[in-house]
C-alpha positions, 0 to 999 in steps of 0.5 A, a space after each residue: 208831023 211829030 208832035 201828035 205821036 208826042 202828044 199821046 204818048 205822054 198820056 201811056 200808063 205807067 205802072 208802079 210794084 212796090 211792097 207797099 202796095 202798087 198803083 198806075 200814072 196816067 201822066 199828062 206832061 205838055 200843055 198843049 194837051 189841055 187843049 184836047 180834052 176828049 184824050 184827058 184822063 176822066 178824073 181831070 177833065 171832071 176837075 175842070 168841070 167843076 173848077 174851071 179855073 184849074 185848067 189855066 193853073 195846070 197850063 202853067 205848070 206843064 208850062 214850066 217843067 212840070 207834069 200832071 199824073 193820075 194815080 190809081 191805086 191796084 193793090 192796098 197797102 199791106 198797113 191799110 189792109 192790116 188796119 181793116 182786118 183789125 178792126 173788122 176782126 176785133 170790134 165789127 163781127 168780121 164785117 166791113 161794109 158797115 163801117 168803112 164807107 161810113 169811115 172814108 165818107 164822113 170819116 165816121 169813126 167805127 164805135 169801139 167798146 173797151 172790150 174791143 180795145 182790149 181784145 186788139 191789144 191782146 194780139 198786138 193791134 190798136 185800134 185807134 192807130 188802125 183808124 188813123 192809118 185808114 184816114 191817112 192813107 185814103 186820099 192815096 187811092 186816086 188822087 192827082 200827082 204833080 211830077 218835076 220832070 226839069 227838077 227844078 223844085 216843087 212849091 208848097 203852093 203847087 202841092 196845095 193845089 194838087 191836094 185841092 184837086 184830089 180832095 175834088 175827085 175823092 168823094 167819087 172814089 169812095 166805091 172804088 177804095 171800098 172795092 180795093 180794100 175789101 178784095 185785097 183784103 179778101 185775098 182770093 185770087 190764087 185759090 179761085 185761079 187753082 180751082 179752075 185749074 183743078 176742075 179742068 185738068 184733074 176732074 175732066 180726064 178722071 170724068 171721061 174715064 169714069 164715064 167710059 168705064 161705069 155710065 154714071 159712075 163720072 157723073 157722080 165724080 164731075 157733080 161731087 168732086 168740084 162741089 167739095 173744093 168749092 167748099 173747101 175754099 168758101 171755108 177758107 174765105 170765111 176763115 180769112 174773114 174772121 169767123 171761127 172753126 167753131 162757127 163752121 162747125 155748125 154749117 155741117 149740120 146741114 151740109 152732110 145730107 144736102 151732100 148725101 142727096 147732091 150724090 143721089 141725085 147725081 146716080 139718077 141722072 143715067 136712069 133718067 137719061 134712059 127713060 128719056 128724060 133729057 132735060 130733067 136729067 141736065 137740070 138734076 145733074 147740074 143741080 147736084 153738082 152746086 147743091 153744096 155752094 147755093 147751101 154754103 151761099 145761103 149759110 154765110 149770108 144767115 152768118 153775117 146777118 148774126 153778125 149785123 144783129 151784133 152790131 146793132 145790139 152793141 150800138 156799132 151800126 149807126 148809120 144803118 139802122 135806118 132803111 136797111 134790113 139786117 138781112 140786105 146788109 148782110 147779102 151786101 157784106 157778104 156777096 161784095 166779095 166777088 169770088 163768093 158773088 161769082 160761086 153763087 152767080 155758077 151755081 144758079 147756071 149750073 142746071 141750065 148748063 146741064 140741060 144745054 150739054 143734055 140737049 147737045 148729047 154731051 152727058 157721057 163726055 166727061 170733058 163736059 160734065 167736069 165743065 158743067 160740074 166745075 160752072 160755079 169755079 170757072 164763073 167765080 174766076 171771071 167774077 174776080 178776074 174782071 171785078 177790078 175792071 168792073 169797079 173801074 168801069 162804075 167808076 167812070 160811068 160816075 164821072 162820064 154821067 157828071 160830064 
């Protein structure tokens, strides 16, 4: 009767913080659970699958004091985080994914001019090292662990062949180290969580007042307020992928009027909605309060298309001049990054939203116009909140498919 809760328990995750990054276990610690392969870890039963004699090796090994643990890694560690921004800053024109699935693949080193070498010195990084510590860690990501739970001592053998097994799964988790290095590399979570914050409990109550006090006065405030901090935090994200205040400079250009009609606009909601156009009033209203982040969005994809045509000028894109336009590249390189793939994914909901609180009666609630107006933080949050779920759940949709 005890040994089922036993058995299951063995397999609870066990999660690991450490400065150098963190990581969760899915440990398998009896050999009797081989045996009941639906309840297994995916990433060993696709080893199974392809090397069906592993399964008796691991049986003896559980059977011997041992245990077999599933390492997934959640955080990049900071000297591989390091090592991409280096390279990405100082030879690759702030990009990533031009190079990086290339590297981990086939481990198709970046090209690195002489000029890049000197520009890395010049603040202290080697590229080459950099490189080196990418390639060293990357069987790390996901990879399978033998644990001496009787410590009686692990064999070269036994550790041969959980680097075997690894490097069995490895080409699968390509994608997700990818993903890991290029989020954590992003780091955004805070400034996308504190956004939300903002827009719900200081635009909302300031909304409401507004609205109360002067009708149009709080549309004006929910549409443009919102839009300003999402920008604020689109130039702190390109900042931290590389690109200069000069480079940002140029964007104003173009963002001052598109700011100038965004607030027009929002003053000819009220006089719409007394004319009687409801759904029209909705759409311009949510359309004025995201007008800032599609211009922003459109914007950073034309600056990593500069960036790619760089790289193919310099000979840096090898892999990529074949069946891929500059221009797809660059809304990859850039819409990777899942909080500026949320702004842009709000900000195409903003007008439908606006039409649906113009249909509902809400657009002289100031709770809901900041909700509507504030559509592209609350989206971008989920975006990064659930990103991580969402490239585990690629990559076990990969493996259940290979089952």
């Amino acid at each position: 009767m005890n040994f089922f809760p036993r058995l299951f328990k063995s397999k609870d995750e066990i999660r690991k913080t450490s400065p150098v990054g963190s990581y969760s276990v899915k440990v398998v610690s009896l050999a009797e659970e081989l045996d009941w392969e639906e309840h297994l870890p995916i990433e060993l039963r696709y080893v199974f699958k392809k090397l069906p004699e592993a399964k008796e090796r691991l049986r003896v090994l559980l059977a011997s004091g041992k245990a077999i643990g599933v390492r997934t890694v959640e955080r990049t560690p900071e000297r591989v985080l390091e090592a991409v921004k280096h390279i990405s800053l100082y030879s690759q024109h702030n990009c990533i994914l031009t190079w990086l699935p290339e590297l981990l693949q086939d481990k198709h080193l970046p090209v690195f001019t002489e000029a890049d070498h000197l520009r890395a010195k010049g603040h202290g990084a080697d590229l080459d090292a950099d490189v080196r510590d990418i390639l060293d860690a990357r069987l790390s990501f996901k990879k399978l662990v033998l644990i001496d739970e009787e410590n009686v001592g692990i064999a070269d053998e036994d550790r041969r062949l959980m680097t075997e097994l690894s490097e069995t799964i490895y080409p699968l988790a390509i994608d997700t180290i990818v993903h890991r290095a290029v989020v954590d590399n992003a780091n955004e979570r805070t400034e996308i969580a504190q956004n939300i914050i903002k827009a719900m409990l200081f635009i909302g109550p300031i909304t409401h007042l507004l609205e109360k006090w002067i009708p149009g006065v709080g549309k004006v405030f929910a549409a443009t307020t919102d839009d300003l901090m999402a920008e604020a935090a689109e130039l702190s994200a390109l900042r931290g992928s590389g690109f200069s205040w000069k480079d940002l400079r140029k964007r104003f250009v173009v963002l001052v009027p598109i700011f100038a009609i965004a607030t027009y606009g929002a003053f000819q909601v009220e006089g719409l909605l007394e004319q009687g156009y409801v759904l029209l009033a909705g759409a311009v209203f949510g359309l004025s309060a995201v007008a800032l982040s599609l211009t922003t969005a459109i914007q950073s994809v034309g600056m990593y298309m500069g960036s790619v045509r760089s790289l193919r000028k310099e000979g840096k894109w090898h892999a990529h001049t074949s069946g891929t336009s500059v221009l797809w590249a660059a809304i990859v390189q850039d819409f990777t990054n899942p909080a500026r793939l949320g702004l842009l994914l709000g900000a195409s909901l903003a007008p439908l939203m606006g039409m649906l609180a113009a249909i509902l009666g809400g657009m002289h609630n100031g709770w809901i116009l900041a909700l509507v107006g504030s559509t592209e933080s609350i989206v971008a949050g989920i975006t990064v909140i659930f990103s991580n779920r969402i490239a585990a759940w690629r990559f076990r949709k990969r493996l259940e498919h290979l089952l």
